[in-house]
N, C-alpha and C positions, 0 to 999 in steps of 0.2 A: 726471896731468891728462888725457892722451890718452882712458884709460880714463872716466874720470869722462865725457868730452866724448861719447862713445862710447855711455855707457847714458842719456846725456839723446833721444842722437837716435833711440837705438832705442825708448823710450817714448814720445818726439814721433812717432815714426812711426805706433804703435800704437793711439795716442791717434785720431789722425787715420784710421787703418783701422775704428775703432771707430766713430768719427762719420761716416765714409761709409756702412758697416753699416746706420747704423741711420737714414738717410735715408732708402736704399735699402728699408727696410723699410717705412719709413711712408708712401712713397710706393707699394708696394707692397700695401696694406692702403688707403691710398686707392682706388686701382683695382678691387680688389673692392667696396668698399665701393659706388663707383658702377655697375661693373655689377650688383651685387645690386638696386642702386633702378631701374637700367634696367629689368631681367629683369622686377621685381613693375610698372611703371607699361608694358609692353609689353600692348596690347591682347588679349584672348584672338580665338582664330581662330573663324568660325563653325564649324567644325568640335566643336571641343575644347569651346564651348557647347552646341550637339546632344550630344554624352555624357554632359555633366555632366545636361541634362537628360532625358535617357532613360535613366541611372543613378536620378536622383528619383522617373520616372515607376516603375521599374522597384522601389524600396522603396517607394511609397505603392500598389503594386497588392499587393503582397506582405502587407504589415501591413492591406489590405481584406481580403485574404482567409485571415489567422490569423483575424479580428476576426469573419469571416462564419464559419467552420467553430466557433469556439469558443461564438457564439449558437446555429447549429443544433444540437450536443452539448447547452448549457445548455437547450435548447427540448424535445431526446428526452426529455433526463431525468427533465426536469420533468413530459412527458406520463408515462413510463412509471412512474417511481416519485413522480410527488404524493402519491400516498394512502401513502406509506410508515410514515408515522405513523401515522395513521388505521388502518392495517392491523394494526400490531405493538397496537395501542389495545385491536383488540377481538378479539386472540387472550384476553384477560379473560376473553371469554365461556365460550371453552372450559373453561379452568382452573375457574370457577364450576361450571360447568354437570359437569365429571366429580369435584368435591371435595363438589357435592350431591346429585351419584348413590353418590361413597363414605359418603356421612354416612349415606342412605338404607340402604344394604345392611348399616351395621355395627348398625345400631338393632334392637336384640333384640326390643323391642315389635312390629315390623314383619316380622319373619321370617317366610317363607311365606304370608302375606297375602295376597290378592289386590289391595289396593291397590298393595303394593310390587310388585307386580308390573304391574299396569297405569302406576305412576308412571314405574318404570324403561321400559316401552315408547313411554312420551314423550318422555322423556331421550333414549334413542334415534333415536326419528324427530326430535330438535330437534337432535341432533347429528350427524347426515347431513345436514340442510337446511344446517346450517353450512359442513360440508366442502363441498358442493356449491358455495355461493356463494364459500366462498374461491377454490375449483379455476378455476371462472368468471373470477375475476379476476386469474390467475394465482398465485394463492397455494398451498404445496403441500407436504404432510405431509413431515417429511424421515423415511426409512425408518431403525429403531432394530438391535429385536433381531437378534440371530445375522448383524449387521454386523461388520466389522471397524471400530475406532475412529479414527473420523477426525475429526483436531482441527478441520478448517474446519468442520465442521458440527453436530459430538459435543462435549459438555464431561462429562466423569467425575465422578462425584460421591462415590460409594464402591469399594471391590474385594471383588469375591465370592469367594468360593473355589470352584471347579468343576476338578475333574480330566477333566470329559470333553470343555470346550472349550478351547479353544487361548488363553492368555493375552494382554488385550485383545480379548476378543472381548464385546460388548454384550448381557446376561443380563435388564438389568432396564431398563423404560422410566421414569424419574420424573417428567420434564415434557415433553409433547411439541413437536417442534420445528418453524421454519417456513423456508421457503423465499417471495420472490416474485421471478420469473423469474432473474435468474442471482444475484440478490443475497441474503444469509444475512438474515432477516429476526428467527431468534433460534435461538441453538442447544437440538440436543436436550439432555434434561439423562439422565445412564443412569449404571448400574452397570455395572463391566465385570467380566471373570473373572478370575480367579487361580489360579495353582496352590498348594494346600494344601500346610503345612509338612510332615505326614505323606507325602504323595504323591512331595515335592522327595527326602525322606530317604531315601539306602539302605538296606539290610537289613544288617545287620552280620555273619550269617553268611554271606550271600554275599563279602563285603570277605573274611571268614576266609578263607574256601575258594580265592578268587582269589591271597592272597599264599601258601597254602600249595602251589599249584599252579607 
């Protein structure tokens, strides 16, 4: 019975540490809770308003002046490459104008002629007037043969076999290419070289004579 009387008091006891506990607590979580309302319903200081406003002033000049640098870039570009189109448009002429000076030169009827020959002299003076105006406006030959091939500006079209140049080096011109000022306005179009499969191969009596040595 002693026992028994024993573990009622020591749960009565516990009971009651518990429920102080958690008084204790909730009075505790009160207190925060009202200084959390204090802290947010406390006045800001003129101070602490001066930063927050010279923090806004300080992102609304910032986003004025992405907004003014990214109109002046869209304004250059616009001046420099507008005719960008217009430009790659009437590289046409060229391609006409050297595909009706080849048509001219292959025509048997025409061979030696005098006419083919004063025709081609106009083909000529009409295709330096061209170049002229392109160079004018910045537009500008991009330089082919006996280049090394360079992809930003060169596109391959076939491989030649040449054992006296250096593979990848630019042999034949097929379309000519443009530049206007730093921008690719269409690549050349070319052959490059290759080394011939005769050229790559050894000699086999040489191979002889080296393993018997």
């Amino acid at each position: 019975m002693e026992k028994e009387e024993n573990i009622n008091k020591n749960t009565d006891q516990n009971l009651d540490k518990e429920s102080e506990n958690s008084e204790i607590n909730e009075v505790n979580d009160n207190h925060n809770e009202v200084t959390k309302d204090q802290d947010q319903n406390t006045p800001e200081t003129s101070e602490e308003k001066i930063i927050k406003l010279e923090d806004k002033l300080a992102r609304t000049f910032a986003e004025m002046e992405n907004q003014r640098r990214r109109f002046e870039k869209e304004r250059d570009e616009a001046y420099e490459y507008g005719g960008f189109a217009f430009a790659k448009e009437a590289l046409n002429l060229i391609d006409n104008l050297e595909r009706s000076k080849q048509i001219l030169e292959n025509d048997e009827s025409l061979k030696n002629s005098d006419a083919l020959k004063k025709a081609l002299e106009h083909f000529d003076i009409i295709y330096k007037d061209l170049i002229s105006v392109f160079s004018k406006n910045n537009i500008q030959l991009i330089k082919c043969l006996n280049e090394k091939l360079d992809p930003n500006f060169h596109q391959a079209m076939i491989e030649i076999e040449d054992n006296e140049k250096e593979p990848g080096t630019i042999v034949q011109e097929i379309q000519k290419g443009f530049t206007i000022k730093d921008r690719l306005l269409r690549p050349s179009l070319v052959g490059v070289s290759k080394k011939s499969d005769n050229g790559t191969k050894k000699n086999p009596k040489i191979e002889e004579n080296s393993e018997t040595k």
